[in-house]
C-alpha positions as CSV (number, residue, x, y, z in Angstrom):
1,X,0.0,0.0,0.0
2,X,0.6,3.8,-0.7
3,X,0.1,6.3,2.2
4,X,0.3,10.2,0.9
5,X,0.5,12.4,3.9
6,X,0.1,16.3,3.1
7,X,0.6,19.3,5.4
8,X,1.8,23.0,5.1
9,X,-1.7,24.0,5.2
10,X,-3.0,27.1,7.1
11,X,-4.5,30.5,7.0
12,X,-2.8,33.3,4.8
13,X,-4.0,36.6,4.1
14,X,-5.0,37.2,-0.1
15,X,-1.2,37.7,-1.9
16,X,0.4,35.9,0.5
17,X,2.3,32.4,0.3
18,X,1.9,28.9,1.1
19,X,4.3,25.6,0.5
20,X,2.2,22.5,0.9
21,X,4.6,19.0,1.1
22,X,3.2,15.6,0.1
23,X,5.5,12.8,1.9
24,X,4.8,9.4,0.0
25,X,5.7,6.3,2.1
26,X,4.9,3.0,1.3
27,X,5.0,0.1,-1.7
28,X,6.2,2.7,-5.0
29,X,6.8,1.5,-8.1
30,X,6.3,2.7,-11.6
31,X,5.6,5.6,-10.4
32,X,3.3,7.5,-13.6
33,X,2.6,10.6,-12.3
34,X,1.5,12.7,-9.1
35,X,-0.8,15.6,-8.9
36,X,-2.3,18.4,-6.6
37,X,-6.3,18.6,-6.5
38,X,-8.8,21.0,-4.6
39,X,-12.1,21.1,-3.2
40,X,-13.8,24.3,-2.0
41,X,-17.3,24.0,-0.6
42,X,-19.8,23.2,-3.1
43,X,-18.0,23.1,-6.2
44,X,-16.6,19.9,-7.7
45,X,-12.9,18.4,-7.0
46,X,-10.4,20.4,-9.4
47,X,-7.2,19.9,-10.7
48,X,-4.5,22.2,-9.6
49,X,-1.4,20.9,-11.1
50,X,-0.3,18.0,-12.2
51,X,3.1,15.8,-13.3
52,X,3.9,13.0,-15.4
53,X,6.9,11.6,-14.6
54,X,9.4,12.4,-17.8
55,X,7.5,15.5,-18.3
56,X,6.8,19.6,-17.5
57,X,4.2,19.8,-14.8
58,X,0.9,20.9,-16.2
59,X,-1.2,23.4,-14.3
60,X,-5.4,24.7,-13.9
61,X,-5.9,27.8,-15.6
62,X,-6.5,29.6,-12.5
63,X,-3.2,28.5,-10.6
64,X,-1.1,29.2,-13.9
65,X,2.1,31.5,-13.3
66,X,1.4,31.6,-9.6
67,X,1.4,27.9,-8.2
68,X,4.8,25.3,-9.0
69,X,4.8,21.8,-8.6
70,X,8.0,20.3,-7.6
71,X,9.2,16.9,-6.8
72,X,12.3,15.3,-4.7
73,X,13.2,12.0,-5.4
74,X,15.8,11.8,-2.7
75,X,13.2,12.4,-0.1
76,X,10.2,11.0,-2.1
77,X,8.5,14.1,-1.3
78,X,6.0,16.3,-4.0
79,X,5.5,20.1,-3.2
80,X,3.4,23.2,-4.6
81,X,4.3,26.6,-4.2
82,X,1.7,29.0,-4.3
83,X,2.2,32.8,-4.2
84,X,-0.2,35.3,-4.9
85,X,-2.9,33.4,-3.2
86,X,-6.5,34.4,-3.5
87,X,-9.6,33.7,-1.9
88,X,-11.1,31.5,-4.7
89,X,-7.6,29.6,-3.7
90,X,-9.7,28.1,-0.7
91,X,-10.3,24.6,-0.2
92,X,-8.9,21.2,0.7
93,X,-6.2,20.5,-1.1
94,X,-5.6,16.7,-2.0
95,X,-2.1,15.3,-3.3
96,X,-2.9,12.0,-5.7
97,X,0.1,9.5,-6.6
98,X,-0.5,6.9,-10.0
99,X,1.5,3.9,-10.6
100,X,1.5,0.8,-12.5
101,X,3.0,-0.2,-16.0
102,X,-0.5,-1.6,-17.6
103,X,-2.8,-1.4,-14.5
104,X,-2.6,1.9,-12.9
105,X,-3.8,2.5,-9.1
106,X,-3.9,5.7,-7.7
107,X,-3.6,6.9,-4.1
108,X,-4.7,9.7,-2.3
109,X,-3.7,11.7,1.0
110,X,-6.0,13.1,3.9
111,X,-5.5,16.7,2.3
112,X,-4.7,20.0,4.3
113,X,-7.0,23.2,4.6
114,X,-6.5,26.4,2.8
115,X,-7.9,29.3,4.0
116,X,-7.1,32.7,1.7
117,X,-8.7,35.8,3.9
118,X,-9.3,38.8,1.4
């Protein structure tokens, strides 16, 4: 099994900053891609940025040139930067991890709270 553990959550006032970690323990092989997902309440699970493994990260239209997804392989950790944060930034945020060669599983953490105050 996969456990994804995030944190770096919190409150931050609207143009501040946030780093959120996603620590990956467990069973990892083939590891396809990981990604960063958000709920806000009432609205429908969103992506926020996502990487395939070999490739640029990918970001959500509304995160682009303000959030970075980063990953460390030595400490099997994922991260997102996220400057310029805004309310509409709000949510749970949600770090996924996909492996397998033919048959993918994917894994999800707990999540961690954002809270952007205008």
């Amino acid at each position: 099994q996969v456990q994804l553990v995030e944190s770096g959550g919190g409150l931050v006032q609207a143009g501040g900053s946030l780093r959120l970690s996603c620590a990956v323990s467990g069973r990892t092989f083939s590891i396809y891609a990981m990604a960063w997902y958000r709920e806000a309440p009432g609205k429908q699970r969103e992506l926020v940025a996502e990487m395939i493994w070999g490739a640029e990260p990918k970001y959500g239209d509304s995160v682009k040139g303000r959030f970075t997804m980063s990953r460390d392989n030595a400490e099997n950790t994922a991260a997102l930067q996220m400057n310029s944060l805004e309310p509409d930034d709000s949510g749970v945020y949600y770090c996924s991890l996909t492996q397998g060669l033919i048959l993918k599983s994917s894994y999800w953490g707990q999540g961690t709270q954002v809270t952007v105050s205008s």
